[in-house]
C-alpha positions as CSV (number, residue, x, y, z in Angstrom):
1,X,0.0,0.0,0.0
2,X,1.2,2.9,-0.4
3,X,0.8,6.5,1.4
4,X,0.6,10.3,0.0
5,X,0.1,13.0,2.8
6,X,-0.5,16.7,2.0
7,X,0.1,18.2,5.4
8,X,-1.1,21.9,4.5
9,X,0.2,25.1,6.6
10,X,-2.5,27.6,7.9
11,X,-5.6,25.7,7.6
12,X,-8.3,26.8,9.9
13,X,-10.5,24.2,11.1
14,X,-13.4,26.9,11.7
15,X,-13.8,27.2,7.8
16,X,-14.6,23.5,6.7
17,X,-17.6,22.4,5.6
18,X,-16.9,18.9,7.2
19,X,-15.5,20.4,10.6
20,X,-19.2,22.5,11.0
21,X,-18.6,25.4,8.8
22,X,-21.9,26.2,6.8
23,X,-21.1,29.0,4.8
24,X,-17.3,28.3,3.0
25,X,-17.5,26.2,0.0
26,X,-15.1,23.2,0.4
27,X,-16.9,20.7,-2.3
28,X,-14.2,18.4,-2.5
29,X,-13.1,18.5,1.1
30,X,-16.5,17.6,2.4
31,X,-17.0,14.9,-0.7
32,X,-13.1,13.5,0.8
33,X,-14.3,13.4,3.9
34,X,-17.5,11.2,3.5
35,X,-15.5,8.8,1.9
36,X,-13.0,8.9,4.6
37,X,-12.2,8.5,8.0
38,X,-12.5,11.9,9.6
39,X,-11.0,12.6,13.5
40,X,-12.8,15.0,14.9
41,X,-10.0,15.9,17.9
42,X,-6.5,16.4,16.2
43,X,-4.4,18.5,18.1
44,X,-0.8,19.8,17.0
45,X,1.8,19.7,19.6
46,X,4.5,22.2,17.9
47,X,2.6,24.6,15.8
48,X,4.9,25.9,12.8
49,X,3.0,29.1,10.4
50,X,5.9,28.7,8.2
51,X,7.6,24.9,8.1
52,X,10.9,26.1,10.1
53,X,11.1,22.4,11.6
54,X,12.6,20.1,8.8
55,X,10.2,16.7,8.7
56,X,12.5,14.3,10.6
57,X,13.2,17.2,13.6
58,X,8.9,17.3,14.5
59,X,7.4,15.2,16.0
60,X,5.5,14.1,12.6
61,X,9.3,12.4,11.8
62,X,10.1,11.3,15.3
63,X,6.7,10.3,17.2
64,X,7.9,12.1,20.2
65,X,7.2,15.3,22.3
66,X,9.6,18.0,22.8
67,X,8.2,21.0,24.8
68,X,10.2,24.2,23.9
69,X,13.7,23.8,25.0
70,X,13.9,19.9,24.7
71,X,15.3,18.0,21.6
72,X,13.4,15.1,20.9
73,X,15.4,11.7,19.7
74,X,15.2,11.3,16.0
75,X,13.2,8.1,15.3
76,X,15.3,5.4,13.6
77,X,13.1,3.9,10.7
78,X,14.0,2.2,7.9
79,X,11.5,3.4,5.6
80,X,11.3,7.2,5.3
81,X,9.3,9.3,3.4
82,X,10.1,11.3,0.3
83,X,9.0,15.5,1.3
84,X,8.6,17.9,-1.1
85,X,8.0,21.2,0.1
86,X,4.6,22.5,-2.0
87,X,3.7,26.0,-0.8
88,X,1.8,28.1,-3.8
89,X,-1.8,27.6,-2.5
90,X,-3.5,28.8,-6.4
91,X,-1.2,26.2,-8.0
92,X,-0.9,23.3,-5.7
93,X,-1.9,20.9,-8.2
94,X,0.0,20.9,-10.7
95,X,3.1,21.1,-8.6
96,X,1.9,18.2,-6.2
97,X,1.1,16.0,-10.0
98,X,4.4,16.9,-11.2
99,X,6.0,15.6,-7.9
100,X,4.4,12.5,-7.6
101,X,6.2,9.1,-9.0
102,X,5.3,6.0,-9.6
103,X,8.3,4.2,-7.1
104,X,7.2,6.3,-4.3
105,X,5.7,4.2,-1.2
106,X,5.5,7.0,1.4
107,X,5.2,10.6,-0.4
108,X,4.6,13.8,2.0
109,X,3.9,17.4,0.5
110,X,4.4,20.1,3.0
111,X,2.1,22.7,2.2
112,X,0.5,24.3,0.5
113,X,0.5,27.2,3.0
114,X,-2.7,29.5,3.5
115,X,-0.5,31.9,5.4
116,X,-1.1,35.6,4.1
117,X,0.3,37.2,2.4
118,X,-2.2,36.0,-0.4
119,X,-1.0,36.2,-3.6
120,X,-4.3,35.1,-5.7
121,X,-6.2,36.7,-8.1
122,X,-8.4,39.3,-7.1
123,X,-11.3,38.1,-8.6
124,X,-11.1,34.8,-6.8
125,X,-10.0,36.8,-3.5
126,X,-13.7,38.6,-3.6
127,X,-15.9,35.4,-3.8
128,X,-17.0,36.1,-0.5
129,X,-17.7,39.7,-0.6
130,X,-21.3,41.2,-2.1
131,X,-21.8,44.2,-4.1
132,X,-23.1,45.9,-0.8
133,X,-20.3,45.0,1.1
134,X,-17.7,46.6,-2.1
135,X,-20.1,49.7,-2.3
136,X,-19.3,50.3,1.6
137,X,-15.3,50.1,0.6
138,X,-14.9,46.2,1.7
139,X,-12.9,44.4,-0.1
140,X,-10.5,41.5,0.0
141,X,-7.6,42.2,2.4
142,X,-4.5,40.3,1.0
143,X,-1.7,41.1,3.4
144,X,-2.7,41.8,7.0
145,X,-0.4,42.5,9.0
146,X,1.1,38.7,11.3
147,X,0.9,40.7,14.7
148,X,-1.0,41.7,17.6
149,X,-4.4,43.2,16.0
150,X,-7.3,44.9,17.6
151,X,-9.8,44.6,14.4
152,X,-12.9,46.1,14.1
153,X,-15.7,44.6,12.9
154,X,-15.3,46.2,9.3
155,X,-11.4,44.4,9.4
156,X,-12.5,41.3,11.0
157,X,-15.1,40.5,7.8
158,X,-12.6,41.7,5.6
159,X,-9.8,38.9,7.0
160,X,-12.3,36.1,7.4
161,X,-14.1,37.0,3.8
162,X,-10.6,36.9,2.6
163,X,-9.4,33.7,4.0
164,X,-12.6,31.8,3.2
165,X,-11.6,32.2,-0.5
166,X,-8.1,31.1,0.0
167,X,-9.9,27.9,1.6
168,X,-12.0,27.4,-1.2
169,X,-9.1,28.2,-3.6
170,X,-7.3,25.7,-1.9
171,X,-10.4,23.1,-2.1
172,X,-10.4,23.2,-5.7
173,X,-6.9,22.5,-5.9
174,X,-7.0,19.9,-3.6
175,X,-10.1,18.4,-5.8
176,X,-8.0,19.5,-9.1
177,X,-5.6,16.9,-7.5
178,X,-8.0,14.0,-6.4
179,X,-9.7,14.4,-9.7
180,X,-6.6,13.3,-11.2
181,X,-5.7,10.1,-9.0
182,X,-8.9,9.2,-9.7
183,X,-8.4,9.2,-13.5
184,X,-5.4,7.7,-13.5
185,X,-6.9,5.0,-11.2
186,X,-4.7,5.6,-8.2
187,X,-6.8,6.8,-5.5
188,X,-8.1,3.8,-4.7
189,X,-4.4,1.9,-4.3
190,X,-3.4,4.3,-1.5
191,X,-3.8,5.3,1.6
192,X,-4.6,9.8,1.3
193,X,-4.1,11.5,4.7
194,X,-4.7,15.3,4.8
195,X,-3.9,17.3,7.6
196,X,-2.1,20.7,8.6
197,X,0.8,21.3,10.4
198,X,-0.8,24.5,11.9
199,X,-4.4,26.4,12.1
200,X,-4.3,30.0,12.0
201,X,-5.1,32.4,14.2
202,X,-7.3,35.2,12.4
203,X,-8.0,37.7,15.2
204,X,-10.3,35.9,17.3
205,X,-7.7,36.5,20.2
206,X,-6.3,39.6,19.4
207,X,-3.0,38.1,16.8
208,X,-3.2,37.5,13.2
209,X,-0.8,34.5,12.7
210,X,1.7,33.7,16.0
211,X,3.0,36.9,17.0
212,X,2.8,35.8,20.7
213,X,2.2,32.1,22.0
214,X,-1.5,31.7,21.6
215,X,-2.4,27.4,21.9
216,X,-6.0,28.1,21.0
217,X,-8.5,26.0,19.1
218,X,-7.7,28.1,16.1
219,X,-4.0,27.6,15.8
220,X,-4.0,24.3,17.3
221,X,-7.0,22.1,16.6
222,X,-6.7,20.7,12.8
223,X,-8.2,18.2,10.6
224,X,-7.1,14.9,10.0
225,X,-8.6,12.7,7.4
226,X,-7.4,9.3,6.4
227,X,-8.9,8.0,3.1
228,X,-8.1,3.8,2.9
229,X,-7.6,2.3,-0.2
230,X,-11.1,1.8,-1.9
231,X,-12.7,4.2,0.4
232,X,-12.6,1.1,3.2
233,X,-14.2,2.3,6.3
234,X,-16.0,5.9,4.8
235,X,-17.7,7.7,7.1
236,X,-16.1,7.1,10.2
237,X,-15.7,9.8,12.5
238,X,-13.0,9.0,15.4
239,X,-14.0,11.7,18.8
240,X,-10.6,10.8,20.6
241,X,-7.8,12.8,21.5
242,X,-5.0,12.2,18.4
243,X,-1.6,13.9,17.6
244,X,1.1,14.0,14.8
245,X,3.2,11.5,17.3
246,X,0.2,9.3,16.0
247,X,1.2,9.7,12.8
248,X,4.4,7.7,12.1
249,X,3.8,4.1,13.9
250,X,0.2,4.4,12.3
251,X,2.3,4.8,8.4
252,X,5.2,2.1,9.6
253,X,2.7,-0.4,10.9
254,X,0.8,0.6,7.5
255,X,4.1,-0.5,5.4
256,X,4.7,-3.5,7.7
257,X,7.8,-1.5,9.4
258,X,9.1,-2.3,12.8
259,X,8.2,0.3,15.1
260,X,11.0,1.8,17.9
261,X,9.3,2.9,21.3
262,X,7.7,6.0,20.4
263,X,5.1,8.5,22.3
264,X,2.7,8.2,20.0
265,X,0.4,5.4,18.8
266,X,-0.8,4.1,15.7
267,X,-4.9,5.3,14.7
268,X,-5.2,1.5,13.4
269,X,-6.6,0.7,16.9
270,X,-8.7,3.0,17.1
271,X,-10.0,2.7,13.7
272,X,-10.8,-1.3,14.3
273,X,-12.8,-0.3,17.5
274,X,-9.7,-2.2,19.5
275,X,-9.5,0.5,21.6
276,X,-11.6,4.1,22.7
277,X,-8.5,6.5,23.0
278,X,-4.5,6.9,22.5
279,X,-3.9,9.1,25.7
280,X,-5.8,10.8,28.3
281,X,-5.0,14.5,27.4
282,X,-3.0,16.1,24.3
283,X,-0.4,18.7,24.7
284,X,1.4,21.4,22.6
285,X,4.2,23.7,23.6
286,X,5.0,27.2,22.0
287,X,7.8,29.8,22.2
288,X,7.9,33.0,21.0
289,X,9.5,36.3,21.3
290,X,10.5,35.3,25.3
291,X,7.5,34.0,26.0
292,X,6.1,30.4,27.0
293,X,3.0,28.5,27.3
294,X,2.0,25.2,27.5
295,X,-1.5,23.6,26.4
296,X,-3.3,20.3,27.9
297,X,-6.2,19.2,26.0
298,X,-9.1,17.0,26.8
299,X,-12.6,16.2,26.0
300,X,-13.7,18.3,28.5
301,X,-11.3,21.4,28.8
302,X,-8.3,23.3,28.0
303,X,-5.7,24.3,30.1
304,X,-3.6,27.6,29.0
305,X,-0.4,27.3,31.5
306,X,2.4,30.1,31.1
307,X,5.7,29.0,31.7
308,X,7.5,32.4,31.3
309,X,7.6,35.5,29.7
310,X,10.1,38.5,29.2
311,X,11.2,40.2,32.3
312,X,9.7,43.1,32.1
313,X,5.9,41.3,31.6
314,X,4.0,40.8,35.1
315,X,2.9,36.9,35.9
316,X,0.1,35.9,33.6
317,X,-2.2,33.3,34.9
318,X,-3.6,30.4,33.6
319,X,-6.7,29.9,31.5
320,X,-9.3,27.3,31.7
321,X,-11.9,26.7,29.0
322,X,-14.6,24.1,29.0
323,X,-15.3,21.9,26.1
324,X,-16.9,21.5,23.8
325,X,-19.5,24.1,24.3
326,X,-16.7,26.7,24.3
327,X,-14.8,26.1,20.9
328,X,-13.2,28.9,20.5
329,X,-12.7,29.8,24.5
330,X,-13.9,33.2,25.2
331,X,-15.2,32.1,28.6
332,X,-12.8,31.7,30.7
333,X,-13.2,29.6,33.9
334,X,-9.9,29.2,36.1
335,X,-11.3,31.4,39.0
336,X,-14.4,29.4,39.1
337,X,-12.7,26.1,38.7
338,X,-9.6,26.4,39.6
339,X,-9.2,22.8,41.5
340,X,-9.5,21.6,38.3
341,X,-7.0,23.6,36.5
342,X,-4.3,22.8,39.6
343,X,-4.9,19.0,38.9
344,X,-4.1,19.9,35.0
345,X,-1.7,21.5,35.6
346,X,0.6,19.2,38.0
347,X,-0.2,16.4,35.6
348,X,1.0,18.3,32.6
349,X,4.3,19.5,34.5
350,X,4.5,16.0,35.2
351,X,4.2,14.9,31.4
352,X,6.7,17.7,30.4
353,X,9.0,15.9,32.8
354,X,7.9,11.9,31.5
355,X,8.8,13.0,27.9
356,X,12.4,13.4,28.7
357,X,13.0,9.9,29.9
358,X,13.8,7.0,27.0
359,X,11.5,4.0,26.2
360,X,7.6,4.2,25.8
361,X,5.7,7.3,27.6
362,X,3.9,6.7,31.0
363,X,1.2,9.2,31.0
364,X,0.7,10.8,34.4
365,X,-2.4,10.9,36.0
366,X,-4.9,14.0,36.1
């Protein structure tokens, strides 16, 4: 069997049709995802906007956790995949068709990237603005500024109108793509993931892109979709906690390669009903510009934990979030539950410690 990933940069969960989103077309994301396996909690541990980490350095290529300021051990496999670095969003298929050969068993396209700056044509920018909206001076927005925003609510439809084009722009490229597999009567001899190495933030808490640490369900909660050869299994939806650790025993048990003691664990279990979940919690770690925070993630909440920040910055205190009625945590809750978020919290100080130590993870207890 063989495996092609496209692991795209920048794609927002909030804007797909198959994620929720009613009002972005994504045609041929919704139409993969029926005949797919869709999991519905996919959290990234090391979010990257603009594919700094080379493959074999994240956690993708070593199926291990590294909180800022650890080095996780490369993973030694015998089979490795081929990467090619795709980013042009507008032209993604014909540079992903040109890349893919015939003697490839494990294929993986970084990108494309949905980062802005946008550089689209205008007219397919607009698809998501009216004549009313263009007669009121709105119009597509194709380089906001990656920083701390405060938008008004003018901006804020401009960004989102203007990123829900570059989703569907990037829909019909990915269906451009799958079109052509089909044709050629490949699809079906292959096992398709698509995923994203990051979500972006689009103002929802005051950043466009990562300007500042910021683990929230926008930059960190992303699909994952595994089509099986001849669409085996379509229609399953998976609810438990998964991470790109998952991903490389789930494609060396896939190619019938010996697996080294890793952190993560391969989907196939949880896609034969073998077992309900992988891990009790998911985590992700970010540093930028001096300052820290950790996330731990489960069904039920999130826990915001800063580990430091510059000098000159007061103590920032944690944030809780309840799930899954808060999605996109506005409401936050560690005053009023804060019991709760001191039990998350020692456990996930306790994990960041348990990563560090060689041989198979022991998951401390919440």
């Amino acid at each position: 069997m063989k495996i092609l990933v496209i692991e795209a940069c920048g794609l927002h969960l909030g804007y797909l049709g198959c994620y929720g989103n009613d009002w972005v077309a994504t045609p041929n994301l919704d139409r993969l995802a029926a005949e797919s396996i869709v999991f519905d909690n996919h959290f990234i541990d090391q979010p990257d906007l603009h594919a700094e980490i080379a493959w074999a350095h994240r956690s993708v290529g070593t199926g291990r956790y590294a909180l800022p300021g650890t080095q996780s051990m490369m993973a030694s496999l015998e089979v490795k995949p081929r990467v090619v670095q795709v980013d042009s969003v507008d032209r993604f298929a014909k540079e992903a068709w040109r890349s893919i050969g015939k003697d490839d068993a494990w294929l993986w396209f970084e990108g494309p990237s949905l980062v802005p700056p946008w550089e689209i044509e205008d007219d397919l920018l607009a698809t998501y603005f009216d004549e009313e909206e263009i007669e009121k001076g709105l119009a597509p927005w194709p380089n906001p500024p990656l920083d701390l925003v405060a938008l008004d609510v003018a901006e804020l439809l401009q960004l989102q109108n203007t990123y829900a084009a570059v989703v569907t722009v990037f829909d019909a490229q990915l269906g451009a793509l799958l079109d052509r597999l089909r044709e050629r009567k490949m699809l079906d001899d292959m096992l398709l993931c698509v995923t994203a190495r990051s979500g972006l933030p689009l103002g929802e808490h005051g950043m466009i892109g990562m300007p500042r640490p910021g683990l929230h369900d926008e930059l960190v909660h992303v699909p994952l979709l595994l089509r099986l050869p001849r669409a085996a299994e379509a229609g399953l939806r998976i609810a438990a906690l998964t991470q790109p650790v998952d991903l490389l025993p789930t494609f060396s048990e896939t190619l019938l390669q010996p697996i080294p003691p890793l952190h993560g664990g391969s989907l196939w279990p949880l896609i034969h009903g073998e077992v309900e979940q992988l891990r009790p919690y998911a985590v992700a770690g970010q540093r930028i510009a001096g300052y820290e925070n950790w996330l731990m993630r489960t069904l039920d909440a999130a826990l915001h934990v800063p580990i430091g920040q510059p000098e000159e910055v007061p103590a920032r205190t944690p944030l809780l979030f309840l799930k899954p009625e808060d999605r996109w945590e506005v409401n936050d809750l560690y005053q009023q539950q804060m019991a709760t978020a001191d039990a998350m919290e020692k456990a996930l100080r306790a994990f960041a410690a348990a990563i560090k130590q060689p041989g198979p993870l022991l998951w401390p207890r919440i």
